[in-house]
C-alpha positions in Angstrom: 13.1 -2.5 -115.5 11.1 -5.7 -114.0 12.5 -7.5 -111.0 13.3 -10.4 -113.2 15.5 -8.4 -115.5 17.7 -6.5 -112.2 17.9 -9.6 -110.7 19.4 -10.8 -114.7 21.8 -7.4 -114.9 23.1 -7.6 -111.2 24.1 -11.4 -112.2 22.4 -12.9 -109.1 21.5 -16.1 -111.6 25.1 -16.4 -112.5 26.4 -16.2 -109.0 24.0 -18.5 -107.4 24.6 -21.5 -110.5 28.3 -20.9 -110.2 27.6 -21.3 -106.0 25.8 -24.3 -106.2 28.3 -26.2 -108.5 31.6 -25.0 -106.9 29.8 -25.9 -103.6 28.6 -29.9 -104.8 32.2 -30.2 -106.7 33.8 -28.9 -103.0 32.0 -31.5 -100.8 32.7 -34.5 -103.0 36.5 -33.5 -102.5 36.1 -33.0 -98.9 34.0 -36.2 -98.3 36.9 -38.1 -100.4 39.6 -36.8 -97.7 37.7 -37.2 -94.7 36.8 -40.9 -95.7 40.7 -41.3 -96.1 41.4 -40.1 -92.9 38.1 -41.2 -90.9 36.3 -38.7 -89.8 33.5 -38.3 -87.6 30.1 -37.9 -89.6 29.6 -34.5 -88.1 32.8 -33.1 -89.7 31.1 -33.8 -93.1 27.6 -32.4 -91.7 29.4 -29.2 -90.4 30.9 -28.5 -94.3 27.9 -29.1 -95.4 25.6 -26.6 -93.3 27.9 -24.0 -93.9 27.5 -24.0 -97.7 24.5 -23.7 -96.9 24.2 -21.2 -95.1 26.6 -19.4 -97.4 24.1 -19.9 -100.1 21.6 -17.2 -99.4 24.5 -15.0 -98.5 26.3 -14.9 -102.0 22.7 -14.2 -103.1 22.1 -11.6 -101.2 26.1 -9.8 -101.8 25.6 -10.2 -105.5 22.4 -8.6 -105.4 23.6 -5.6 -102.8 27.1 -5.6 -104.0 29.2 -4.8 -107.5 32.5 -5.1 -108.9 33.8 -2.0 -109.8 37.1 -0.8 -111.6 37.5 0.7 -108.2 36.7 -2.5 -106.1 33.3 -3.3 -104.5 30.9 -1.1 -104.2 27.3 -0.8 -102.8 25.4 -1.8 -106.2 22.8 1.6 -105.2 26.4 4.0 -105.3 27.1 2.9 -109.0 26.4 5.1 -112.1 24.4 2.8 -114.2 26.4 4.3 -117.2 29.6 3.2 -115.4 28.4 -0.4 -114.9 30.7 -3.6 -115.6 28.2 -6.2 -115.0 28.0 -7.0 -118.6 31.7 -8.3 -118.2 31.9 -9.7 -114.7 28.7 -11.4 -116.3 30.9 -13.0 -118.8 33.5 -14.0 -116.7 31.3 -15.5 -114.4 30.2 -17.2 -117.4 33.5 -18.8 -118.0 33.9 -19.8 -114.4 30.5 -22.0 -114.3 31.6 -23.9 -117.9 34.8 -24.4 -115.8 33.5 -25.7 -113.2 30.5 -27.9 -115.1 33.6 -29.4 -116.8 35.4 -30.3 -113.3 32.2 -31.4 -112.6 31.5 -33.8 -115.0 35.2 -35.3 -115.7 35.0 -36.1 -111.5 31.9 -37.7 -112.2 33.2 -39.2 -115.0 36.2 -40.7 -112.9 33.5 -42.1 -110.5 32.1 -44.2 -112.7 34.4 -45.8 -115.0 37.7 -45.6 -113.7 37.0 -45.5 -109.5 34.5 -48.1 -109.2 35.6 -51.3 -109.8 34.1 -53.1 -113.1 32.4 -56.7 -112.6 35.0 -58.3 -114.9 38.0 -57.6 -113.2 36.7 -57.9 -109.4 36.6 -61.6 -108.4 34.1 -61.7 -106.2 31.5 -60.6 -108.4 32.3 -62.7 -111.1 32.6 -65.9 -108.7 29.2 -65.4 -106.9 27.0 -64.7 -109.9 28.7 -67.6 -111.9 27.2 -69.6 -108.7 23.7 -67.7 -108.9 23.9 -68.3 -112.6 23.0 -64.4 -113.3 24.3 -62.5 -116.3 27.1 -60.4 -115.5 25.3 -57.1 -116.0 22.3 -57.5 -113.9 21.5 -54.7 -111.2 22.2 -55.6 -107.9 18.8 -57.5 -105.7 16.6 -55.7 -108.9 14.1 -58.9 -107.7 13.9 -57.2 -104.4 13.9 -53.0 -103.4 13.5 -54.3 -99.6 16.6 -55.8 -99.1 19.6 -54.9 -97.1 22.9 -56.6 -96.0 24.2 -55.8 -92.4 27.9 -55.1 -92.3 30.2 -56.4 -89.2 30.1 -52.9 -87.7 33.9 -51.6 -86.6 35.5 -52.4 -83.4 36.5 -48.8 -82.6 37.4 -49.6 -79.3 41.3 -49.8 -77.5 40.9 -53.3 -76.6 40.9 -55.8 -79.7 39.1 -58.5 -77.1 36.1 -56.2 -77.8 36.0 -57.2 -81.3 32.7 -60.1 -80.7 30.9 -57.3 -78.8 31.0 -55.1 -82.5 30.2 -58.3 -83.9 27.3 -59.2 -81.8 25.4 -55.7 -81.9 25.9 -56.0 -86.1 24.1 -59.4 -85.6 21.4 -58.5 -83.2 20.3 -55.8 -85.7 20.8 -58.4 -88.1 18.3 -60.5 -86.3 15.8 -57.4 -85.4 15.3 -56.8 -89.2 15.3 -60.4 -90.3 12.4 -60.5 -88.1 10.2 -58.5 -90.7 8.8 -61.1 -93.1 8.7 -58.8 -96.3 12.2 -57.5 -96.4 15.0 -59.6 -97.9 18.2 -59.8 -95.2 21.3 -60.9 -96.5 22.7 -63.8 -94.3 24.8 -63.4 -91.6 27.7 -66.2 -92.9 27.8 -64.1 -96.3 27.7 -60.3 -94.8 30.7 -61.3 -92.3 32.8 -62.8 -95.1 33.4 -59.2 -96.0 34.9 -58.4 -92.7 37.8 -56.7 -92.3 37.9 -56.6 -96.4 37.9 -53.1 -98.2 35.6 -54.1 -100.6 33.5 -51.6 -103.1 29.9 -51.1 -101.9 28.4 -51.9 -105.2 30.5 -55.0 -105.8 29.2 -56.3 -102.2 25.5 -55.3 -103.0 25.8 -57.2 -105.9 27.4 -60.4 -104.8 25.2 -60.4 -101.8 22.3 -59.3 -104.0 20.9 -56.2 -101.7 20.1 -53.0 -102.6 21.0 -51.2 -99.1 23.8 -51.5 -97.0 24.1 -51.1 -93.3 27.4 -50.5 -92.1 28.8 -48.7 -88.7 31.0 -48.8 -85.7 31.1 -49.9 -82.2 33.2 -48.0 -79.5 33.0 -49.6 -76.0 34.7 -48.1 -73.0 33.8 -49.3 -69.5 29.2 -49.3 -69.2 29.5 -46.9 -72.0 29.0 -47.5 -75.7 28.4 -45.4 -79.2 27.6 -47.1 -81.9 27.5 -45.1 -85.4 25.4 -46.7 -88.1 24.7 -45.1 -91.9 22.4 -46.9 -94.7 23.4 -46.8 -98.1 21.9 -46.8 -100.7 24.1 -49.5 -102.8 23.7 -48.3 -106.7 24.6 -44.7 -106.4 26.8 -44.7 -102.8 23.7 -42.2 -101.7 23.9 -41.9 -97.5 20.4 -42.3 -97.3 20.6 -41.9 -93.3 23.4 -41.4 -90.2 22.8 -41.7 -86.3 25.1 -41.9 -83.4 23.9 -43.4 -79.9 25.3 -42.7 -77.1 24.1 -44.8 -74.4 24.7 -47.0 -71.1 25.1 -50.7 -71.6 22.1 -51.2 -70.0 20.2 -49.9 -72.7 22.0 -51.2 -76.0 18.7 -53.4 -76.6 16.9 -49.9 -76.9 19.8 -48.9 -79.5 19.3 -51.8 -81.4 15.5 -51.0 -82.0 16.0 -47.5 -82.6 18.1 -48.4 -85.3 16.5 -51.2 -86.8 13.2 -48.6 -86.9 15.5 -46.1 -88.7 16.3 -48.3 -90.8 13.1 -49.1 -91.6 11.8 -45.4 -92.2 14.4 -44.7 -94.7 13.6 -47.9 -96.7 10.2 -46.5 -96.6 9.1 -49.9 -96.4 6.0 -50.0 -93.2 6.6 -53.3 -93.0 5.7 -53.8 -89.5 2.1 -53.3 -89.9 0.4 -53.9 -85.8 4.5 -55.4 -85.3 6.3 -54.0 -82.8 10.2 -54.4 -82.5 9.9 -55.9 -78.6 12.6 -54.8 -76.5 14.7 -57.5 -74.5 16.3 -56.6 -71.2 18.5 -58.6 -69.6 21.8 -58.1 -67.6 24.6 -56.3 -69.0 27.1 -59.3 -68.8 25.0 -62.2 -69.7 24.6 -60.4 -72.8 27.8 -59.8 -73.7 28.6 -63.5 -72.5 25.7 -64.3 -75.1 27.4 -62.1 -77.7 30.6 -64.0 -77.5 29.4 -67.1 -77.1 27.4 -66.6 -80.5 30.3 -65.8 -82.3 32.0 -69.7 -81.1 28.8 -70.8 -82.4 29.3 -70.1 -86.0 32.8 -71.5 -86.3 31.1 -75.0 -86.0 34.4 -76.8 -84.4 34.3 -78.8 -81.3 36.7 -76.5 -79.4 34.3 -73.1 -80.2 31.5 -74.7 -79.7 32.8 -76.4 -76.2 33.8 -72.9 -75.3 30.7 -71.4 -76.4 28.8 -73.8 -74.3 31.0 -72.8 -70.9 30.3 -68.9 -71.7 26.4 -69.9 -71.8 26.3 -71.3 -69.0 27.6 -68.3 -67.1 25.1 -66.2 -68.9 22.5 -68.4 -67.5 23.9 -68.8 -64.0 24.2 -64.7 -64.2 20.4 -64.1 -65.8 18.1 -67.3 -65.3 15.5 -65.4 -67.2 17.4 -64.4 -70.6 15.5 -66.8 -73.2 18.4 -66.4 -76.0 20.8 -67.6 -73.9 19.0 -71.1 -73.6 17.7 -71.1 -76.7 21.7 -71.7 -78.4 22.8 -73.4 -75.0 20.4 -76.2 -76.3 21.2 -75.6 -79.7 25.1 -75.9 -79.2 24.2 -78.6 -77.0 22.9 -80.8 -79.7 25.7 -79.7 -82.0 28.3 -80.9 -79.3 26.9 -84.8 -80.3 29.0 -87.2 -81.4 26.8 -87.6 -84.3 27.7 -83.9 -84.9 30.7 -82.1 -84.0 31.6 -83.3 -80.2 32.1 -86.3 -78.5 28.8 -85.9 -76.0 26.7 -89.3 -76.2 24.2 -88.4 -78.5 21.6 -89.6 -75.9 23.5 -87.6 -73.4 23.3 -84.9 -75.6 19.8 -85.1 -76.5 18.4 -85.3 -72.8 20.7 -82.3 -71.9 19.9 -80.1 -75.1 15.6 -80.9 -74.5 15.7 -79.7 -71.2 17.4 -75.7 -72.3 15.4 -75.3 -74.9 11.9 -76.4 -73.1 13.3 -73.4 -70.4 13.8 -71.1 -73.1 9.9 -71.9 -74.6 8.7 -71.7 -71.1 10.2 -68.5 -70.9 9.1 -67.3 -74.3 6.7 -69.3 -76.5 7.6 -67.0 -79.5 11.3 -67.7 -79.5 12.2 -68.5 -83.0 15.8 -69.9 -82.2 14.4 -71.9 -79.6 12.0 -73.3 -81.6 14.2 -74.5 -84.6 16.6 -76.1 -81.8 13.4 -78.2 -80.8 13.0 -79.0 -84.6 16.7 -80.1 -84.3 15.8 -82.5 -81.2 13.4 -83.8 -82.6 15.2 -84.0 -86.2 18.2 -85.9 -84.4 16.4 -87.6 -81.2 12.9 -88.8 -82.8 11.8 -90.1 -85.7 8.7 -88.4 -85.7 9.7 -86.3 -88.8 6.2 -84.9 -89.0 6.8 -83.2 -85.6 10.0 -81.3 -86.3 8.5 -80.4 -90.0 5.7 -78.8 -88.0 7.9 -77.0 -84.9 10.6 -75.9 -87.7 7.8 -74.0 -90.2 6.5 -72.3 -86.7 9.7 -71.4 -86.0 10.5 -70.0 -89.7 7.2 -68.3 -89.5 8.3 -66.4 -87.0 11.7 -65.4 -88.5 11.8 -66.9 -92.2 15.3 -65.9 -92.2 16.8 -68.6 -89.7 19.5 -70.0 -92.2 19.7 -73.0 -89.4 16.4 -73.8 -89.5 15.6 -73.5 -93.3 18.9 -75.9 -93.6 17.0 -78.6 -91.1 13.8 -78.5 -92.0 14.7 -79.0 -95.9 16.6 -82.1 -94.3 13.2 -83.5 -92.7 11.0 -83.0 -95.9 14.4 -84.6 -97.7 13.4 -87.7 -95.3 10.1 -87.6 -96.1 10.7 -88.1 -99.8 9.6 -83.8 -100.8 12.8 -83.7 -102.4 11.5 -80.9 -104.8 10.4 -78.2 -102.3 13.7 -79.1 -99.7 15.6 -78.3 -103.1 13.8 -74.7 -103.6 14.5 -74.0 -99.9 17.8 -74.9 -100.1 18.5 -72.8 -103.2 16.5 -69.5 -101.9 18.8 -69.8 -98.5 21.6 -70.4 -101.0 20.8 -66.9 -102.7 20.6 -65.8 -99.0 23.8 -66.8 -97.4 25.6 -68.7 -99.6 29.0 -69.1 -97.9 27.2 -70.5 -94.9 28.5 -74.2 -94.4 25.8 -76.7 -93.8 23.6 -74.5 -96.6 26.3 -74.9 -99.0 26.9 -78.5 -98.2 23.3 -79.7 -98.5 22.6 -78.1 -101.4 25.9 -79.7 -103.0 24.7 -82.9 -101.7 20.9 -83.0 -103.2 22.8 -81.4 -106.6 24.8 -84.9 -106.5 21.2 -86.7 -105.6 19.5 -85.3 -108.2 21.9 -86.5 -110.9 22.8 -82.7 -111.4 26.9 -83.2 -111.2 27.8 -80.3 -113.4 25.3 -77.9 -111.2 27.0 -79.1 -108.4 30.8 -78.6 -109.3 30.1 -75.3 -111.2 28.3 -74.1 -107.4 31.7 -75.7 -106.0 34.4 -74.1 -107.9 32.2 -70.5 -107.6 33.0 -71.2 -103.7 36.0 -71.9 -103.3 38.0 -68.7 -104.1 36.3 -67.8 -100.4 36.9 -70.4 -98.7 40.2 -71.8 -98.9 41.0 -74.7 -97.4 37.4 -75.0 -95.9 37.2 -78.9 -94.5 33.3 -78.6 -95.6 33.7 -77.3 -98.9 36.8 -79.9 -99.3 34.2 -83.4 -97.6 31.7 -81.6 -100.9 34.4 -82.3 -103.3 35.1 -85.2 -102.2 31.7 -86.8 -102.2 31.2 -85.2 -105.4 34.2 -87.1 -107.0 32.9 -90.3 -105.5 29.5 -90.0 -106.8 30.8 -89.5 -110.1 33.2 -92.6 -109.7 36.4 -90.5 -109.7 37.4 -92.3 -106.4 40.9 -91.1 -106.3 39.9 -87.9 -106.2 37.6 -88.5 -103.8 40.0 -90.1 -101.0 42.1 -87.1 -101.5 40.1 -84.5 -100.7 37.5 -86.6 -98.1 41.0 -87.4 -96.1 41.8 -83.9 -96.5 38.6 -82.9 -94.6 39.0 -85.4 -92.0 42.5 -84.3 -91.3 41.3 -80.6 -90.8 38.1 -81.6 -88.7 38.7 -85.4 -87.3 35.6 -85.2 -84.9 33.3 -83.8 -87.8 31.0 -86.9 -88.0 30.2 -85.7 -91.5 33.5 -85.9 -93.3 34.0 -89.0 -91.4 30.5 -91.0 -92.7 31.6 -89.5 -96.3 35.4 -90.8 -96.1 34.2 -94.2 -94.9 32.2 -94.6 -97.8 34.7 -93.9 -100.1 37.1 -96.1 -98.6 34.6 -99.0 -98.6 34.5 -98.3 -102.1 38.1 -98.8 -102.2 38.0 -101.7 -100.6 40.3 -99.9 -97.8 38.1 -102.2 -94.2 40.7 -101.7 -92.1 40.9 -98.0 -92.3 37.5 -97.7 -92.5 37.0 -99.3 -89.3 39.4 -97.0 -87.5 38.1 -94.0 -88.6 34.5 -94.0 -89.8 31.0 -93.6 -87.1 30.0 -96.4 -85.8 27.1 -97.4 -88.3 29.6 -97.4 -91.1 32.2 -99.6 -88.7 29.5 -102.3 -88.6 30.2 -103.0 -92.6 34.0 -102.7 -92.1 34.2 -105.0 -89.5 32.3 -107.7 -91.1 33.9 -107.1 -94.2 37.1 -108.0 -92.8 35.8 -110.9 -91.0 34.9 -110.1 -87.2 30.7 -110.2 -87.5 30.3 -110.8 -84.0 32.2 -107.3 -83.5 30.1 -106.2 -86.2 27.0 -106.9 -85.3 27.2 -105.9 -81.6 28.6 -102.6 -82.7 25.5 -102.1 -85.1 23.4 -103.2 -83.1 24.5 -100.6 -80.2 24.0 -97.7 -82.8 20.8 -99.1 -83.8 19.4 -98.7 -80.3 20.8 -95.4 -80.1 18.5 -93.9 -83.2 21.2 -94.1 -85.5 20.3 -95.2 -89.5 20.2 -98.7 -89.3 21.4 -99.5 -93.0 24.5 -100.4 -92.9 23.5 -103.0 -89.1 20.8 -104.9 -91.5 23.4 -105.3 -94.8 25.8 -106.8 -91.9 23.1 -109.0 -91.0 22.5 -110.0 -94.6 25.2 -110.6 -95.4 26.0 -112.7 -92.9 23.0 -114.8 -93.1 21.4 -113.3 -90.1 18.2 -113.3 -91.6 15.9 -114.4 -88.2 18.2 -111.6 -86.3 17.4 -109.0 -89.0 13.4 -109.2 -88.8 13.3 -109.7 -85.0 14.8 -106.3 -84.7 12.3 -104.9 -86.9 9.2 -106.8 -85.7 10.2 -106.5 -81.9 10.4 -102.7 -82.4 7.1 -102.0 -85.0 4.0 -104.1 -85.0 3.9 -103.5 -89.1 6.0 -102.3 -91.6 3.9 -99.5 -92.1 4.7 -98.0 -88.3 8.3 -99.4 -89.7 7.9 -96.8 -92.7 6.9 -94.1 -90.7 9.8 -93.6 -88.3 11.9 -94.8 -91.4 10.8 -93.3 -94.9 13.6 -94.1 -96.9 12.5 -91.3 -99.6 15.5 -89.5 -99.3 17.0 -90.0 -103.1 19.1 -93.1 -102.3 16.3 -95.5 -102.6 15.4 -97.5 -100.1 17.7 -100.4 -99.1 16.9 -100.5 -95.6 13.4 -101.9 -96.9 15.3 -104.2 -99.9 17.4 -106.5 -97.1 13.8 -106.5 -95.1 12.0 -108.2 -98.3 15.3 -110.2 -98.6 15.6 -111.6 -95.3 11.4 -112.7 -95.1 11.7 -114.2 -98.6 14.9 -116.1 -97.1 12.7 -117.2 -94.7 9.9 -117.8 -96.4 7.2 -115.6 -94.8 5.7 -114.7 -98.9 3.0 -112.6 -97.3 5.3 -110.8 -95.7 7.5 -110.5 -98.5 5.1 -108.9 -100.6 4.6 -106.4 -98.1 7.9 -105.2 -98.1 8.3 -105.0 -102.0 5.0 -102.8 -101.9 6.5 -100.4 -99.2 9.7 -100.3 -101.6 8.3 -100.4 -104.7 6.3 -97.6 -103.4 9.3 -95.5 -102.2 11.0 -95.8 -105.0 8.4 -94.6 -107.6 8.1 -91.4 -104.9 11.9 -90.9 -105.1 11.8 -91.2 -108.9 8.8 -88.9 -109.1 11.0 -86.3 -107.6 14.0 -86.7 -109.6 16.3 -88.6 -107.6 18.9 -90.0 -110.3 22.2 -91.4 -108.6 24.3 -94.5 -108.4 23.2 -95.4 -105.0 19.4 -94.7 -106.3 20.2 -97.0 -109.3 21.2 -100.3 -106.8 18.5 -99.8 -105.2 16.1 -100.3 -108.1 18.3 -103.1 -109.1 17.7 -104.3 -106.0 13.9 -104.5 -106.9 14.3 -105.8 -110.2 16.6 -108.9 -109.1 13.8 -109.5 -105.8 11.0 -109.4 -108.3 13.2 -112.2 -110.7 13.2 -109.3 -113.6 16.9 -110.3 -114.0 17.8 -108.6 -117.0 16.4 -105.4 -115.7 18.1 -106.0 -112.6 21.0 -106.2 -114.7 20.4 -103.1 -116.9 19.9 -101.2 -113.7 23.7 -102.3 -112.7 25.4 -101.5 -115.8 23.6 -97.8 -114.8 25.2 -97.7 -112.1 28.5 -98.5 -113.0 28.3 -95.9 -115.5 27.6 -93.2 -112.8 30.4 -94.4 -110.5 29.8 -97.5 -108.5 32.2 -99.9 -106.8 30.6 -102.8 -105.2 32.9 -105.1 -103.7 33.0 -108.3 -105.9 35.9 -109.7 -104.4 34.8 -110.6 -100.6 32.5 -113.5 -100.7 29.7 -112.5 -98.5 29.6 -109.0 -100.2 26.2 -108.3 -102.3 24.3 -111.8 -101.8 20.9 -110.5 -103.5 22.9 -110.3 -106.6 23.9 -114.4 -106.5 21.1 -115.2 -108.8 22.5 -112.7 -111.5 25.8 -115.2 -111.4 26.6 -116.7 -114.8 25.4 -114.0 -116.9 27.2 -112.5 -119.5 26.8 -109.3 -119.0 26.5 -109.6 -115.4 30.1 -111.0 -115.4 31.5 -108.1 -118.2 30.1 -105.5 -116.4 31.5 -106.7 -113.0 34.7 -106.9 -114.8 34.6 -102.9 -116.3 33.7 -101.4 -112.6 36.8 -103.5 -111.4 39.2 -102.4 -114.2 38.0 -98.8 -113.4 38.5 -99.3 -109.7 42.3 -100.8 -110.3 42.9 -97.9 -112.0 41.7 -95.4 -109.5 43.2 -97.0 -106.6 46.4 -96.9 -108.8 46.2 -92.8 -109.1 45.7 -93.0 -105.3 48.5 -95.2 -104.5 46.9 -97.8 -103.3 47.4 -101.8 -104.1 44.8 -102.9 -107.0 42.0 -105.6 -106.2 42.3 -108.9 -107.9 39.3 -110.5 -109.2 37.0 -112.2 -106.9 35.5 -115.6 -107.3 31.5 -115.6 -107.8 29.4 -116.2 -104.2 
């Protein structure tokens, strides 16, 4: 008898299939109860090497060993005539179709009964209505490099420790984000699902990665383990475990020794001649820089006062940690009263340069301190050219900065590139979509683009996550108001401003809509100081006005609403000496000021206005060909918006193309305008259009609409004005 056919007759096939099965169906069970009752990885690893080890030994007993009548035997003290194997070969049949059966209804369980389907788990269903992906699409198949970071666990007795777990999940975060060619899911996005027991697959697919890095952080005293496993996020496969024990001092070692695993099991080599560089730095400044991080993000004046303080102890403590600088001036600049703070913005701005040139000086290469230049200069110059440039350094560096994709899709906004600031907005979207200013932008250009529908749809796939979110409330609101539903508006715009009052944002966005409402007096209380200029002269107080304006005009702020003051109050000598004692031509004017942003360009229609008032012609024609030729950029891009429409009504009516002019009007009515027809000095460059027909019924729709809306809002209706 051949080898083959003993090893057939003593049923060693038979036992080692039946081994290999029970074993599989055994350490699914086990890794099911020690997930409920979390283990340690190793209690799982121990399991597992002793089936394996057992392997070889069932082998080897079914080959030396028989069942007898008797009991075992030694398979050599046997009569062959005497043999049972035939029938413990049967029975051991029976036991592997058992056991195949166990098998496959657990696997069956898995699947369609234990993991959660996309049309009952809201989160799914919510983000890809947003991404505009059909339902049954594999999670990130665009992308095999791509992996989501987890907050890792705070395993440690003290809750306080809870931003230290954070801040090691982000540095890791930041290590891998550093490698151009593999997708990271944004940090706003991963830590939404903090604290949440959500199913792996459902997170991979609403955050579009095919790997997951999760762990845990346990701290106590200079000591630290921190546990980290990558998964694999379409089968659950633990692709790769580690544990680290290690001294505080070297948690930046940690970090790359994980971020390199990590890296190894994608089998991605990304890196090429790129090292992971190691940062040292002392053990409390870092942890003061963890913290102080975490403040950042919540993007409230209180966090991001308190992240400033813990900052400025890490610097006091390390004078040579780059980071720390780096969002010291970034935080700094946030802190502006154009932002979220009540620093001077000048103040602000002086203060904010000075950190991050230390943090450059320190390390040229610093991405964040870079894109907090960008901001400076985004916010402090209007040399838009130079943040551009500093910002695409920066994101060359780390293309995943979600900050500095965000503000340098805002500079080639005000350079009139609406198109590509639209596809960076919408691939950071895909990144990070529940971060605030990405979200909020991208709402914004929706509205500017004359894509409404895109815009609420992206909205309403938000909100189940955010809640009560004064950002996501200020993009309702403008979105209402852009579409003319002005009730609407002031509710959820004052809603926004009553959860963040210093948010200069939702306070320039509610002052609009209550100038549209006609609502000065409020305005004037609660809107920035640019938008105060127009509520003040509305209600009759230009000197106020105009000193006010003027005051923000000095300070860099967008000098539209200053110059329609000045119009319309017949300051038409004051309106050009600000702009010729400040640029020898309009086109040094157009550089600092492009007006390309997909509102049109009034800033340059009250210039014509005021030199054709005076009766400089040359210089009038000037100004028409600056705006003439903003406009056809903006409308080149796609801009299509009430705000865009006055504008080229504004045009029309300058250019005596009066029936254009008005055509352009009714437009805009149609999309949602309210111009104020009842105070006397409102909308002077529309006094020739006085008389007309259609002028005069379309005037008298908008104000019929308006009375109504300010009816559903409570408010007292406008009667009709008298013609200026």
């Amino acid at each position: 008898m051949s080898f083959f056919e003993e090893l057939k007759r003593r049923n060693v096939f038979r036992v080692g299939i039946a081994y290999v099965i029970t074993a599989w169906l055994l350490l699914q069970v086990i890794d099911l109860v020690l997930e409920n009752v979390n283990a340690p990885d190793w209690v799982m690893q121990v399991f597992m090497l002793a089936l394996a080890i057992g392997f070889p030994l069932a082998v080897i007993f079914a080959w030396a060993f028989e069942m007898t009548p008797e009991g075992i035997k030694k398979e050599k003290d046997v009569d062959r005539s005497k043999s049972i194997t035939p029938q413990t070969g049967r029975t051991l049949n029976r036991v592997i179709f058992a056991v195949m059966a166990l098998a496959l209804a657990y696997l069956t369980y898995d699947k369609f009964v234990a993991s959660p389907g996309q049309d009952t788990n809201p989160t799914v269903s919510a983000t890809q209505t947003t991404a505009e992906e059909p339902p049954t699409e594999e999670p990130a198949r665009e992308s095999e490099k791509s992996i989501a970071v987890l907050p890792f666990v705070n395993m440690s007795s003290d809750p306080e420790q809870e931003y230290f777990a954070d801040g090691i999940s982000e540095e890791i975060l930041n290590a891998l984000a550093k490698v151009k060619e593999l997708k990271v899911a944004g940090r706003t996005s991963s830590f939404a699902f903090k604290g949440k027991n959500e199913d792996l697959l459902a997170i991979g697919k609403v955050l579009r990665v095919n790997h997951i890095l999760e762990g845990s952080v346990r701290k106590s005293g200079t000591r630290v383990r921190i546990t980290a496993q990558l998964i694999k996020v379409d089968d659950g496969f633990h692709m790769w475990s580690e544990t680290y024990d290690r001294e505080l001092n070297d948690i930046f070692v940690v970090q790359d020794e994980i971020s390199a695993a990590i890296l190894t099991q994608l089998k991605a080599q990304l890196l090429g001649q790129q090292q992971l560089v190691t940062t040292e730095t002392d053990t409390k400044a870092y942890e003061l820089y963890l913290l102080a991080k975490q403040r950042i993000y919540d993007r409230t004046q209180a966090s991001l006062e308190m992240a400033a303080k813990l900052l400025e102890q890490a610097v006091a403590i390390d004078s040579t940690y780059a980071p720390a600088y780096a969002q010291l001036g970034i935080t700094t600049l946030l802190l502006s009263d154009r932002n979220y703070g009540t620093l001077p913005t000048p103040t602000s701005g002086e203060n904010a340069k000075k950190y991050l040139e230390t943090a450059l000086q320190l390390d040229p290469e610093n991405a964040e301190a870079l894109a907090g230049m960008g901001l400076y200069f985004r916010d402090h110059s209007p040399e838009h050219q130079k943040a551009i440039d500093i910002l695409r350094k920066a994101l060359l560096i780390n293309p995943n900065l979600v900050n500095a994709n965000t503000w340098l899709a805002n500079e080639l906004d005000q350079t009139g590139k609406l198109r590509e600031a639209m596809q960076i907005r919408e691939e950071t979207f895909r990144r990070d979509p529940l971060h605030r200013a990405t979200f909020g932008n991208l709402l914004q250009k929706y509205v500017v683009m004359g894509q409404n529908e895109k815009a609420l749809e992206t909205i309403e796939g938000l909100r189940p996550y955010l809640p009560g979110n004064a950002m996501l409330l200020s993009d309702l609101g403008q979105l209402h108001m852009m579409s003319g539903e002005l009730a609407d508006a002031l509710d959820y715009l004052r809603q926004a401003y009553e959860r963040e009052p210093l948010n200069a944002v939702n306070r320039f966005w509610y002052g609009i809509a209550l100038m549209e409402a006609g609502q000065y007096d409020l305005m004037s209380r609660i809107a920035p100081d640019l938008l105060v200029t127009l509520a003040l002269s509305r209600l009759g107080r230009p000197e106020e006005a105009l000193i006010l304006g003027q005051q923000a005009f000095n300070e860099g702020q967008n000098p539209t609403f200053y110059f329609r003051a000045l119009v319309e109050n017949g300051r038409f000598s004051q309106l050009i000496e600000e702009v010729e004692s400040r640029w020898p031509s309009l086109d040094d004017f157009v550089r600092d000021w492009p007006g390309r942003t997909g509102y049109g360009n009034n800033l340059m229609a009250f210039i014509a206005y005021a030199y054709r008032q005076l009766g400089r012609q040359a210089q009038f024609e000037d100004a028409m060909s600056h705006f003439k030729a903003a406009l056809d950029a903006q409308i080149a891009e796609g801009a299509d918006n009430k705000i865009m429409s006055v504008s080229q009504a504004y045009y029309a009516v300058l250019s005596n193309d009066y029936d254009t002019a008005i055509s352009l009007l009714e437009k805009a009515f149609e999309q949602g305008l309210y111009p104020d027809t009842v105070t006397a000095s409102a909308w002077p460059m529309f006094k020739p259009l006085n008389g007309d027909p259609r002028y005069a019924t379309a005037k008298a729709r908008m104000l019929a609409r308006l009375n109504t809306e300010l009816e559903k809002a409570g408010l007292e209706a406008t009667a009709p004005g008298q013609d200026s």
